[in-house]
C-alpha positions as CSV (number, residue, x, y, z in Angstrom):
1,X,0.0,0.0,0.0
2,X,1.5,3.5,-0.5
3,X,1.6,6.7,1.4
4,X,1.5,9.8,-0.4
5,X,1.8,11.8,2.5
6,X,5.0,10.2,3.9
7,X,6.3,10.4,0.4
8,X,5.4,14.0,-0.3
9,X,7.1,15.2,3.1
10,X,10.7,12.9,2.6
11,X,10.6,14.7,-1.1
12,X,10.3,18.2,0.4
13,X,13.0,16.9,2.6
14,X,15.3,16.1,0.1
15,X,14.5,19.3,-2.3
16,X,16.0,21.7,0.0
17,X,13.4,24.2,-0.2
18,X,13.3,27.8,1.1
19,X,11.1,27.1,3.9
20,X,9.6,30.9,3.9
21,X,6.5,29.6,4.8
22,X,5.0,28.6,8.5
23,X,6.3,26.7,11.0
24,X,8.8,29.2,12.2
25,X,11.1,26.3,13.4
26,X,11.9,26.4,9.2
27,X,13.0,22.5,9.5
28,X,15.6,23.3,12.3
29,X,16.2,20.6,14.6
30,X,15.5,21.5,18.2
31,X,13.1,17.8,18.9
32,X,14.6,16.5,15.7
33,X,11.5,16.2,13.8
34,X,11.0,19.4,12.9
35,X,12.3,18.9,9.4
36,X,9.0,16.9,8.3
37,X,6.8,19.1,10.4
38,X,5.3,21.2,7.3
39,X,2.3,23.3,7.1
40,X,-0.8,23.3,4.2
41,X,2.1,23.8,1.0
42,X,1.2,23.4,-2.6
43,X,0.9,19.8,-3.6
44,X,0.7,19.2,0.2
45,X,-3.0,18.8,0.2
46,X,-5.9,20.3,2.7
47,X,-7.2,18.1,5.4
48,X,-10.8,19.5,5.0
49,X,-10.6,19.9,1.7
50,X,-8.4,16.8,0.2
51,X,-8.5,16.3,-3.3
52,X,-4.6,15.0,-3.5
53,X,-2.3,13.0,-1.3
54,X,-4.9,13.4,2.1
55,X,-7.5,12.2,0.3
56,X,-5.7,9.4,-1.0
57,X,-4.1,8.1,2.2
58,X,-7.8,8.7,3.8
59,X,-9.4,6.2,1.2
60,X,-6.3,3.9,1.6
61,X,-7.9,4.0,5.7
62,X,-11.3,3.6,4.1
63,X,-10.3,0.4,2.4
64,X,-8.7,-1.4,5.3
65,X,-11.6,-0.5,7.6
66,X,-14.5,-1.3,5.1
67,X,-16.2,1.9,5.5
68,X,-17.8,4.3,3.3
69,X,-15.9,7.6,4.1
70,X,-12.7,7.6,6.9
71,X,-11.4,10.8,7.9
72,X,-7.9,11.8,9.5
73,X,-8.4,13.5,13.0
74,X,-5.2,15.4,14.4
75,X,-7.2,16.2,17.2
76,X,-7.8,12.4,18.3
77,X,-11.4,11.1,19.3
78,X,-12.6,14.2,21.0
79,X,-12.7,16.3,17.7
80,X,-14.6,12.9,16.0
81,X,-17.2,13.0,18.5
82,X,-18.1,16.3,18.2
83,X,-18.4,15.5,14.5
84,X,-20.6,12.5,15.0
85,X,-23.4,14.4,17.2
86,X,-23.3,17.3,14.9
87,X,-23.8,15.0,11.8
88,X,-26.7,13.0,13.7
89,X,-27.9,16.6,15.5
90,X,-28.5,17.5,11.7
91,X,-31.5,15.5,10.8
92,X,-33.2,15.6,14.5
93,X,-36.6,17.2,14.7
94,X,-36.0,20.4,16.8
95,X,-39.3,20.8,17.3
96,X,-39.3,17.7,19.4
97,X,-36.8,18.1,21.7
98,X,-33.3,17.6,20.5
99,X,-31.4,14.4,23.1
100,X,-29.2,11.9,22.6
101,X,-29.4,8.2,24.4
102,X,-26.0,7.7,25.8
103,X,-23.9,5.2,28.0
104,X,-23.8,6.9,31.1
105,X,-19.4,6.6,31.3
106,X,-19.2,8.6,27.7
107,X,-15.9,10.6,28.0
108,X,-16.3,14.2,29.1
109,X,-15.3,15.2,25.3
110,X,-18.8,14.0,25.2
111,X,-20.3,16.4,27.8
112,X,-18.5,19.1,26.1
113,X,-20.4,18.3,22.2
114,X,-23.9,18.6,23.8
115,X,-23.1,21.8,25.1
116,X,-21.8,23.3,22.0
117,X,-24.8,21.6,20.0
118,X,-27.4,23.0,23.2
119,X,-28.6,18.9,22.9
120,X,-30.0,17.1,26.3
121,X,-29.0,13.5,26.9
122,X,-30.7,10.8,28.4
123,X,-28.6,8.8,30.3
124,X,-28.5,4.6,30.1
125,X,-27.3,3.0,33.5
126,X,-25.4,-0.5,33.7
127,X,-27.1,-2.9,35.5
128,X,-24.2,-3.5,37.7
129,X,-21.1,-2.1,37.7
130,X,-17.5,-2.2,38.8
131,X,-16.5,0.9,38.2
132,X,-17.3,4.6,36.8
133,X,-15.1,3.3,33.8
134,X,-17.0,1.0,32.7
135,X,-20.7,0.9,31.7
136,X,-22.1,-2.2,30.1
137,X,-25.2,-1.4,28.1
138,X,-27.2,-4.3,26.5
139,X,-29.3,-4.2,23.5
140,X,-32.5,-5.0,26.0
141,X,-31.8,-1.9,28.0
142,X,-31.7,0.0,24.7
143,X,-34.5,-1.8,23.1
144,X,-36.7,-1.1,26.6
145,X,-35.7,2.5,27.0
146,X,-36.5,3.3,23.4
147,X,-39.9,1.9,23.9
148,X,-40.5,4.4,26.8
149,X,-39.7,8.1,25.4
150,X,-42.0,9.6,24.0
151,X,-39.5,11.4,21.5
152,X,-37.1,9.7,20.1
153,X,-33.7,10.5,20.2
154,X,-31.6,12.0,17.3
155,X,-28.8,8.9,18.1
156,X,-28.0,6.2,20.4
157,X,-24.7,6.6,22.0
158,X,-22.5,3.8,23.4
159,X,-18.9,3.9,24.5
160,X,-17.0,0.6,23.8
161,X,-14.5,-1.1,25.0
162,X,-14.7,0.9,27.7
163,X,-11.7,1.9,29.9
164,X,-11.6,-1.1,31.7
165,X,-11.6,-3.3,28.3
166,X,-15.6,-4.3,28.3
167,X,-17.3,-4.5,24.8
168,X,-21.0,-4.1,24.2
169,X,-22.9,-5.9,22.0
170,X,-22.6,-3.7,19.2
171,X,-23.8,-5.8,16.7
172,X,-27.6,-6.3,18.7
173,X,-27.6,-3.1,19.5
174,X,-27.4,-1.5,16.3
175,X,-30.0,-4.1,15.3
176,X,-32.0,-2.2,18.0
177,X,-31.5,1.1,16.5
178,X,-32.3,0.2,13.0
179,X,-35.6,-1.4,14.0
180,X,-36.1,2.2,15.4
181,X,-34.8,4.1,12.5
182,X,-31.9,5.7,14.6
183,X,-28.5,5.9,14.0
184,X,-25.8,4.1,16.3
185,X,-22.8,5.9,17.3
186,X,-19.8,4.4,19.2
187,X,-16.9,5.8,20.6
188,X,-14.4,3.3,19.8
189,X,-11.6,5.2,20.9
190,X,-9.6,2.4,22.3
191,X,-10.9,-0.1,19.6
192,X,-9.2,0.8,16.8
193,X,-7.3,-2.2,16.5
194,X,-10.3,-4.5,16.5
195,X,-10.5,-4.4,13.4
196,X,-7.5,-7.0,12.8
197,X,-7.8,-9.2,15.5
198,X,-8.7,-12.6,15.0
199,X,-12.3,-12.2,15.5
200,X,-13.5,-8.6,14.0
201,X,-15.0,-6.3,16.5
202,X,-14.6,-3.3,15.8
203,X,-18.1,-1.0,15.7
204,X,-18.4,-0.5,12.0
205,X,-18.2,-4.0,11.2
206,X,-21.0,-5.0,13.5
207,X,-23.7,-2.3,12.6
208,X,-22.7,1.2,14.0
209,X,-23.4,3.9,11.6
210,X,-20.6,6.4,13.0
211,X,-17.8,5.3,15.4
212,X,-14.6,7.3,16.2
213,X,-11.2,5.6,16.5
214,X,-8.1,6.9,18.4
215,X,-5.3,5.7,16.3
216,X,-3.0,7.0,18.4
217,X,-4.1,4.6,21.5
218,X,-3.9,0.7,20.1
219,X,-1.6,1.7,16.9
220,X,1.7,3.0,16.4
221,X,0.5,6.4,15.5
222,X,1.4,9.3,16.7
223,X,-0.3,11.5,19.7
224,X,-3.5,13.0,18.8
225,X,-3.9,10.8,15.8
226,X,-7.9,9.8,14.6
227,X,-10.5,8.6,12.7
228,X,-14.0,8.8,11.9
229,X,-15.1,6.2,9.8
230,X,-18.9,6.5,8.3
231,X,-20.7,3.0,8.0
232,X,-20.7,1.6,4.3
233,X,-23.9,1.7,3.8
234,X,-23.9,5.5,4.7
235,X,-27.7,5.3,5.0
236,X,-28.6,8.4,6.6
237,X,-25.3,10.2,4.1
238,X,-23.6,11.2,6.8
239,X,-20.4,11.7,4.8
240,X,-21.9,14.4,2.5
241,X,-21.3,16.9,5.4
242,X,-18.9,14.7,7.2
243,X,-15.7,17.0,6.3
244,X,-17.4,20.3,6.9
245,X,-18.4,18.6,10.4
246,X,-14.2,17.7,11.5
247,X,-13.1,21.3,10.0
248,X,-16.0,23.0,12.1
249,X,-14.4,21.0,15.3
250,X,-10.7,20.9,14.3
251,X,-7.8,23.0,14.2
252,X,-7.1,25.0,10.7
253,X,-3.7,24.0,11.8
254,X,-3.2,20.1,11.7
255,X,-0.2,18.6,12.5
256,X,1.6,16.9,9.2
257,X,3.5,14.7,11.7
258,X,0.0,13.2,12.6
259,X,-0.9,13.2,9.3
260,X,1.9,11.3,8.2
261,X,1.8,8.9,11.2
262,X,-1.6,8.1,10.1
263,X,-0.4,7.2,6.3
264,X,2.6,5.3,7.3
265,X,-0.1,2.9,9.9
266,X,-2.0,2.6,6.6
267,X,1.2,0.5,5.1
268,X,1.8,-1.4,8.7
269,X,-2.1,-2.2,8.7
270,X,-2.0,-3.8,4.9
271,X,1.5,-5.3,5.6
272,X,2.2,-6.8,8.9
273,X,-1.0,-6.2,11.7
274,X,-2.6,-9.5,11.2
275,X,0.6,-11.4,12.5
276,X,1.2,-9.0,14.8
277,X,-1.4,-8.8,16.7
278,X,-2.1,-12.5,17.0
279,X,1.3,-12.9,18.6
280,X,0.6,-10.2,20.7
281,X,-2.7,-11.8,22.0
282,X,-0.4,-15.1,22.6
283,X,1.9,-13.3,24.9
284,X,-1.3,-11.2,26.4
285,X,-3.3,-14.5,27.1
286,X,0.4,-16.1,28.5
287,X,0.9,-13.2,31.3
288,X,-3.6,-13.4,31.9
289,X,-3.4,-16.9,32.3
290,X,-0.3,-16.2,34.9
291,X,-2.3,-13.7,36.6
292,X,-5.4,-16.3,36.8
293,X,-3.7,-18.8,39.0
294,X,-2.6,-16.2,41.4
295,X,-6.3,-15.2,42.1
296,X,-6.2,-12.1,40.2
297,X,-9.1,-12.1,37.3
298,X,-8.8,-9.9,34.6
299,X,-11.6,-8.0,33.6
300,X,-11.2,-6.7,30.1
301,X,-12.5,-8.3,26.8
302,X,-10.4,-6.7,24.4
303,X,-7.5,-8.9,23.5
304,X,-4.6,-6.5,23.9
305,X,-5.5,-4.8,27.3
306,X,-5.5,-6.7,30.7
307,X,-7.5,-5.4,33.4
308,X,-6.3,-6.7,36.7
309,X,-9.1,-6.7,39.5
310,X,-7.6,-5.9,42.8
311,X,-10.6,-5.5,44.5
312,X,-10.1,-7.9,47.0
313,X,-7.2,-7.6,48.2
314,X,-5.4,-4.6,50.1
315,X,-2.3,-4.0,48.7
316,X,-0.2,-1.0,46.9
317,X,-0.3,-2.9,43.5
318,X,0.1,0.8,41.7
319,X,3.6,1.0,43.5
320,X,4.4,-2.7,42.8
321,X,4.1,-2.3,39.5
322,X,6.3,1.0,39.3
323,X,9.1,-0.9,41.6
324,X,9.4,-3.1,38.5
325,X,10.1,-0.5,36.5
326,X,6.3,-1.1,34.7
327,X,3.8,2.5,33.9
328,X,0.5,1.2,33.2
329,X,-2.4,2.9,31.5
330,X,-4.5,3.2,34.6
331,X,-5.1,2.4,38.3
332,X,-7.2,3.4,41.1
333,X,-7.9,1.5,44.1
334,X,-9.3,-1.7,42.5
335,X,-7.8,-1.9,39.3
336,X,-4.8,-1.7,37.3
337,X,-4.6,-1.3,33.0
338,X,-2.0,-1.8,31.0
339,X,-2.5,-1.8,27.3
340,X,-0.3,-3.4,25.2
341,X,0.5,-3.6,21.5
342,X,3.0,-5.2,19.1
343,X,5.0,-3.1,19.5
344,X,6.1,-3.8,23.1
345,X,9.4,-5.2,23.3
346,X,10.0,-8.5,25.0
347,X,11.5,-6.8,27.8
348,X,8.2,-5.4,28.5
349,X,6.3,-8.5,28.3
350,X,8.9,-10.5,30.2
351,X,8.9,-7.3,33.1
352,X,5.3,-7.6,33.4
353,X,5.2,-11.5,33.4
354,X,7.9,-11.3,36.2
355,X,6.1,-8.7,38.4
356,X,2.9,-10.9,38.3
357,X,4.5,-14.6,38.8
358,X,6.3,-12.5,41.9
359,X,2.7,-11.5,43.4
360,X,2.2,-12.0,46.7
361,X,-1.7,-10.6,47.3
362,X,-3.4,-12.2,50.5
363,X,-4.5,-9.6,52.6
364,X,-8.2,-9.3,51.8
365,X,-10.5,-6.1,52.3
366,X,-13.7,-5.3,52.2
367,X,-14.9,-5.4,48.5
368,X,-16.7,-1.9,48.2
369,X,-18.6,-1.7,44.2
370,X,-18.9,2.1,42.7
371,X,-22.2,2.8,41.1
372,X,-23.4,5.5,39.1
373,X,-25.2,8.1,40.8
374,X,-28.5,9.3,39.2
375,X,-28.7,12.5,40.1
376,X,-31.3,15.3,39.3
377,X,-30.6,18.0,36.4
378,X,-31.5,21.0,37.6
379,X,-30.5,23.4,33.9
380,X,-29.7,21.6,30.7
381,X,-25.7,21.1,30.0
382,X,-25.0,24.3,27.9
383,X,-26.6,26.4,30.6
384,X,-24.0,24.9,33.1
385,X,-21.6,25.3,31.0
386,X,-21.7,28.7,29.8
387,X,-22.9,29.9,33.4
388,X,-20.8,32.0,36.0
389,X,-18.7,29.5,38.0
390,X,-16.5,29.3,40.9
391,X,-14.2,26.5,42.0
392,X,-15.2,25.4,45.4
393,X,-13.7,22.4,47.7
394,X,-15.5,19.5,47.2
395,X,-16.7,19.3,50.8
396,X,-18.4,22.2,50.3
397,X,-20.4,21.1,47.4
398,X,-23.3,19.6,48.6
399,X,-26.7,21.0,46.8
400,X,-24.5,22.9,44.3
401,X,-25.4,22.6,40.9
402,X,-22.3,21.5,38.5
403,X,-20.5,23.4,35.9
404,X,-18.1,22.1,33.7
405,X,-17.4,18.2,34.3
406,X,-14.1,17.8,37.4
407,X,-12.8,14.7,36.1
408,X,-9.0,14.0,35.5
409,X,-8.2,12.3,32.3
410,X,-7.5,9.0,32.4
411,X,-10.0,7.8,32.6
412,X,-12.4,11.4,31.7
413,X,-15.4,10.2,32.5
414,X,-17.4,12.7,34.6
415,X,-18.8,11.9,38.1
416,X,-21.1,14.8,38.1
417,X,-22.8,16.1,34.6
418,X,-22.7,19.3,34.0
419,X,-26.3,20.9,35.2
420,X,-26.4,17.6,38.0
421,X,-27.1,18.8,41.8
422,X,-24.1,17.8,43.4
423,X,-25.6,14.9,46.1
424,X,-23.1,13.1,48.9
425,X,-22.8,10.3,46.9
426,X,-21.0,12.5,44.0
427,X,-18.7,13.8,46.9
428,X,-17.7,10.3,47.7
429,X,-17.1,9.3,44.3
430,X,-14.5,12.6,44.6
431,X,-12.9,11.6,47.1
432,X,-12.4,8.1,45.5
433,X,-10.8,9.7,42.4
434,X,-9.0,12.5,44.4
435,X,-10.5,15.1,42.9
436,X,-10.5,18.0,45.7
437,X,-12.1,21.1,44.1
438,X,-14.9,21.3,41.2
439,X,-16.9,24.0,39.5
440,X,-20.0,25.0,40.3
441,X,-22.4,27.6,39.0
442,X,-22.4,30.6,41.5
């Protein structure tokens, strides 16, 4: 597979061009990449308005993901879900009520889209739950809640895997939402390698009409690096707005390195990913199975990520893990995530096997589940948003009404929605999460 973006930047390289054009680095070394870093230069192409090497790179993408129309993001999932609602938010009836049906552990990049598009959301709960990171919703929840509104919503909204690795049932929920007539949106930002596992489960292929990817997360790609793929059958035509919709939410300024990252994973994908990421799963299901005899169950679904559940026992398994010289993706006081990927050296596979064969967990403690709290909206998201706010301790929250999301990222998922009365259960879950001040309306 080629890569006309790669291509066009080692040329420009090699033709020792005048750079009197942006950046103002001019190709001087001070990271060592500037020299590739480029800006929007004839024959370089226009991310929102490719009709040259972009657009051919992003069809390349198109081809290995079987969708209609994929599009670069150098703004990673964040700037694809705001495109997805706004393409959906198109066709809703406004004079209906304009809301989404959403997962109730969407990322706050979520939160943030509904504001902008003044949209409600109504919120789908997991029937049980391990943590705020992870929300299981099944396509009877879906198919039940559906039944009860009496609007309908302009999209269902489901976030999977989740952070802890769960998968939904993509594939009946999106027969759901068809039998409704309403599109199916996923934030697959840490699926993006599904695609090319042994077993294909990656949203578009099982039904979703819209799903972001983050590149960037399962793929060697580059920081910040995205998709937003469009189903194949494209039958509400999303794409034929789907550009103007990433340009209205992106940067006029996209980062060529991204860009090019994203062309070069095109040739990697085509190449060598199959292999790779079966091999991968072999070593992943080695160092889970490892885990499993010592009385540690791992919780994720997704082949490449393990979720270690360290809810029974009391024990400083964050530490442990950095004593070993090992950073994982995530951890709070049950669980720890490390995502992995072929391109993890064995050292890093044979550190982590070592720190778990060398576990030692026997202290138990009392097992204490987080929920969801359902809390009351007292003014719709964009009026929390754009209100007057003041940060306040969160001990002094009680009965306030929250402003923008207080949530740190990983994992990003909001304990109190914006326009939610703050209730004592929210100021537990802070305390959890160590989140000491938020921002209320005043």
């Amino acid at each position: 597979m080629d890569t006309p973006i790669f291509d066009f930047v080692q040329n420009y390289i090699k033709s020792n061009t005048a750079r009197l054009h942006m950046p103002g680095h001019k190709g001087v070394s001070f990271l060592g990449c500037e020299c590739a870093d480029i800006t929007e230069i004839r024959g370089a192409d226009e991310l929102y308005a490719p009709d040259g090497i972009i657009k051919e790179s992003e069809e390349n993408a198109s081809s290995l993901y079987g969708t209609s129309k994929t599009i670069y993001s150098a703004g990673g999932s964040s700037q694809s879900i705001n495109a997805m609602l706004y393409l959906a938010y198109l066709r809703a009836d406004k004079t209906k009520g304009t809301f989404v049906l959403a997962g109730r552990n969407a990322h706050k990049s979520f939160i943030y889209a509904l504001a902008k598009l003044d949209a409600d959301v109504e919120w789908l709960y997991p029937e049980t739950t391990d943590s705020i990171c992870s929300c299981v919703v099944t396509a009877k929840q879906v198919e039940e809640k559906l039944n009860s509104l009496q609007n309908k919503p302009f999209a269902v909204y489901i976030t999977s895997p989740d952070y802890l690795g769960k998968i939904c049932d993509i594939e009946s929920i999106s027969k759901v939402c068809k039998k409704h007539d309403i599109p199916l949106l996923v934030d697959n930002a840490h699926g993006s390698c599904l695609k090319f596992c042994e077993e294909d489960l990656h949203p578009i292929s099982l039904g979703a009409d819209m799903c972001c990817d983050s590149a960037h997360k399962t793929l060697p790609v580059l920081t910040g690096g995205g998709y937003l793929h469009i189903a194949k059958d494209d039958k509400y035509s999303f794409s034929q707005n789907a550009i103007n919709a990433m340009a209205i939410f992106g940067s006029t300024s996209p980062s060529y390195l991204i860009l090019q990252s994203l062309d070069l994973c095109n040739k990697y994908i085509n190449d060598k990913i199959h292999e790779n990421i079966k091999i991968c799963t072999e070593k992943c299901n080695e160092i889970k199975d490892i885990m499993s005899k010592k009385g540690v169950a791992n919780l994720s679904d997704e082949p490449l990520k393990i979720t270690a559940d360290f809810r029974e026992f009391d024990f400083d398994f964050a530490e442990y893990f950095r004593n070993y010289n090992i950073e994982f993706e995530y951890a709070d006081d049950n669980f720890v995530v490390f995502m992995l990927s072929p391109q993890n050296s064995q050292e890093d596979f044979a550190k982590l096997k070592k720190a778990i064969e060398n576990l030692n967990v026997e202290k138990p403690k009392n097992i204490e589940n987080t929920e969801f709290e359902i809390a009351k909206r007292v003014v719709t998201i964009r009026q929390a948003i754009f209100s007057e706010s003041e940060e306040i301790d969160v001990e002094n929250a009680l009965n306030r009404i929250c402003a923008s999301p207080t949530v740190s990222c990983p994992p990003a998922i909001p304990i109190a929605v914006s326009g939610e009365r703050i209730t004592e259960k929210h100021i537990k879950l802070f305390k959890k999460y160590n989140i000491n001040k938020i921002n209320v309306i005043k």
